[in-house]
N, C-alpha and C positions, 0 to 999 in steps of 0.2 A: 777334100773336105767331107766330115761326116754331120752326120746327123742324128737327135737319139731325143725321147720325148720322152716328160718327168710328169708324172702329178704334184701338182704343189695345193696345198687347202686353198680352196677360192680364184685359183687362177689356170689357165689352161696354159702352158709354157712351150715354146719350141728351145731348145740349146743346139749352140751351135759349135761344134769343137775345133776351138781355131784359137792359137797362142802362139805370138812370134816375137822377135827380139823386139820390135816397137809397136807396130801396129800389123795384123795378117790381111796384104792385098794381091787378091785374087786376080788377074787380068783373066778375060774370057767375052767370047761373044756372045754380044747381044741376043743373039737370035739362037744360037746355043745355049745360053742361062737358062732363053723364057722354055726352050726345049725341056730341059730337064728340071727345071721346078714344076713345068705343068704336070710331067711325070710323078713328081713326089709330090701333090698335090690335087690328084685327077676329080675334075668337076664331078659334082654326084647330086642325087636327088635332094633337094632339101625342102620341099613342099614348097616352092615357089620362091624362098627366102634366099637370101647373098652370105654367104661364108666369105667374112674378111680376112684376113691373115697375110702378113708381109712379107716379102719374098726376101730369103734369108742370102741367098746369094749375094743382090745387088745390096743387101745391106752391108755384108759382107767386105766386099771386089770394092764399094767404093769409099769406106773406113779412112781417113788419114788424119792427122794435127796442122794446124797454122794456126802463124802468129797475124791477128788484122789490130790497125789501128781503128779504132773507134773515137769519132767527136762524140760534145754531149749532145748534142743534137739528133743524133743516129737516131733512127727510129726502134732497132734492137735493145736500146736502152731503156725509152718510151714501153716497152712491150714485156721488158724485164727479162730477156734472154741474156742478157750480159749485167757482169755485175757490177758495173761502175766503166764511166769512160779509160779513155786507151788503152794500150796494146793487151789486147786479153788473147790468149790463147784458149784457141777450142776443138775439139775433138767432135768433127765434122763426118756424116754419111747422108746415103739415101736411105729414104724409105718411099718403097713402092707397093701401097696395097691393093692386094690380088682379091677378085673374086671370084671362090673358087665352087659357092653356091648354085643350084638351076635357075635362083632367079635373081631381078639385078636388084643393086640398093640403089632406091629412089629416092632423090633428097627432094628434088624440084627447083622452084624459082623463087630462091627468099623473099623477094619480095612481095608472096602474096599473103596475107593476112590472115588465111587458113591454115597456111605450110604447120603441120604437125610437128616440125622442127622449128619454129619459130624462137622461141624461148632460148636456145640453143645459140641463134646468130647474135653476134655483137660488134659494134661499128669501131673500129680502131682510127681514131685522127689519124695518125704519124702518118699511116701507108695509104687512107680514105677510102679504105674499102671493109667489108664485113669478113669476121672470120667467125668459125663455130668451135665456139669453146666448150672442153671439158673432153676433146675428144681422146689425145693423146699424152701419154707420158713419157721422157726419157729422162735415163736414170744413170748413175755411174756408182755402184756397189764394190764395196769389198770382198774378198774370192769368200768369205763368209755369208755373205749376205747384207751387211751393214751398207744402208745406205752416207753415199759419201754426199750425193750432188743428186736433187728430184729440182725437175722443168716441166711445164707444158707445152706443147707445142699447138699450136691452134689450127684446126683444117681451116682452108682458106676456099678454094673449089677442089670438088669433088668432081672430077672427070674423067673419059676415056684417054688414056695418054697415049698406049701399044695394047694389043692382043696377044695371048698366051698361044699355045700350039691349036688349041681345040676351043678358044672361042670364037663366035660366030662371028655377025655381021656386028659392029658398032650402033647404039640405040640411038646416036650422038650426041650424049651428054655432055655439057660444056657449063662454063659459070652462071650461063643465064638461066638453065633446067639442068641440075646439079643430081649426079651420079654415077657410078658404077657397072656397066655390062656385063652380067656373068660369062665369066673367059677373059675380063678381059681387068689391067692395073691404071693404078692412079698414082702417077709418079711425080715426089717432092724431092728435088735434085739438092746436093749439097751445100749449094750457093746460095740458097732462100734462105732468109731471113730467119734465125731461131731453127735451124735445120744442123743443130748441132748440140751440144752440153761444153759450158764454160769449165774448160778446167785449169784455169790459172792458179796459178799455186798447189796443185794438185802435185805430193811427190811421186819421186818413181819409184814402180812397182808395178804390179797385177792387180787386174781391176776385171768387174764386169759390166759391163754394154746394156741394156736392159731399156728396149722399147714397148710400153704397153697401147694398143690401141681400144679403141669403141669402151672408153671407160667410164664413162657419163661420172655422177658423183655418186651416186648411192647405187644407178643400175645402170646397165647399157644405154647408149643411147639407142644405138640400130637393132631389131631383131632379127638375131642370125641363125633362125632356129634350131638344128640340131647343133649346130655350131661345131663342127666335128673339130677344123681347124682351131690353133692356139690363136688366139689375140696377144700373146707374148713373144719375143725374142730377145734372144741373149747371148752376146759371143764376150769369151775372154780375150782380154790386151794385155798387153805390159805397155806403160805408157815410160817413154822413157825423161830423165831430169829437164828441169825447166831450162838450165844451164845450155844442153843440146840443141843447137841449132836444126829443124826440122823445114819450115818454106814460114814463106811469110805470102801477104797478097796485100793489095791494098783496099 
């Protein structure tokens, strides 16, 4: 797999060149990935700030389609990740963001009435817990650029999940003081809730992938100062006909 980095107006982009007869999945270890993404991504000075950016690999390696049935009741319907009850087909990965800044991103403890990110948390019934809106986008484009399909997905906690090669000690950030250790990622596995883009009825063809993160609505949420790293990824697919049996789950 390569790698190659575009200016786009307004957006800092990683691509990632990967196109297979359905979807490109990478197997590879764990402990090999974090190896050489830390290499193409080596911590650097950034005045004390966190450089996010997602690690293109396990976004990559863990890419695939299934078909779930959805009640109305589901909470992903509640949340508007899906777009009408049963069997939706969706086009499921990770995202795990790296910081790859000197210093960490510190969210804190929602609940305190100070938190600078206050404004940011919003309470979701379905699942009873707070999520922070506005943070993330995915997107399913045409090999043009035409958007097909735009989502939000909503950070839920912000925590130390694993460590990269070259970060330190863990600060141990967890749901309750909410954040990021430089060195080290914050991993939203494929099985979470809106951890995917609905593509039901979506024909076959090529397509691109397109996750933006730290996108507040008019400006970042987080500041990443030099920000050297993209806040974008994007790998192309071929998604193949609905007809084609690919897995299902329940």
């Amino acid at each position: 797999m390569s790698t190659s980095y575009r200016s786009v107006p307004g957006v800092r982009s990683l691509h990632v060149a990967a196109l297979a007869a359905a979807l490109l999945l990478l197997p590879a270890a764990s402990f090999a990935q974090r190896t050489s993404v830390a290499r193409d991504f080596p911590l650097y000075p950034n005045g004390g700030t966190p450089d996010l950016v997602v690690d293109p690999q396990r976004f990559v390696a863990q890419m695939e389609i299934v078909d779930r049935l959805f009640e109305p009741g589901d909470c992903a319907i509640a949340e508007g990740v899906v777009g009408a009850p049963g069997y939706r087909r969706l086009l499921r990965f990770d995202t795990v963001l790296m910081n790859r800044g000197d210093g960490d991103l510190v969210i804190g403890d929602r609940s305190d009435p100070n938190n600078p990110y206050a404004k940011y948390f919003v309470f979701h019934a379905c699942h009873g817990h707070y999520h922070l809106r506005d943070f993330s986008i995915y997107e399913l484009l045409t090999p043009d650029g035409s958007v097909v399909i735009a989502g939000t997905k909503q950070g839920f906690c912000f925590e130390d999940s694993f460590k990269y090669e070259d970060g330190g000690k863990s600060h141990g950030y967890d749901c309750g003081y909410q954040g990021i250790t430089s060195g080290w990622g914050d991993w939203y596995y494929k099985q979470l809730v809106g951890q995917w883009i609905d593509i039901t009825g979506v024909p076959e063809g090529e397509y691109i992938v397109r996750v933006s993160i730290n996108t507040g609505v008019s400006a970042p949420i987080f500041d990443e100062g030099e920000n050297r790293y993209p806040n974008v990824v994007e790998v192309r697919v071929r998604i193949p006909s609905p007809r084609k049996k690919v897995a299902t789950v329940p």
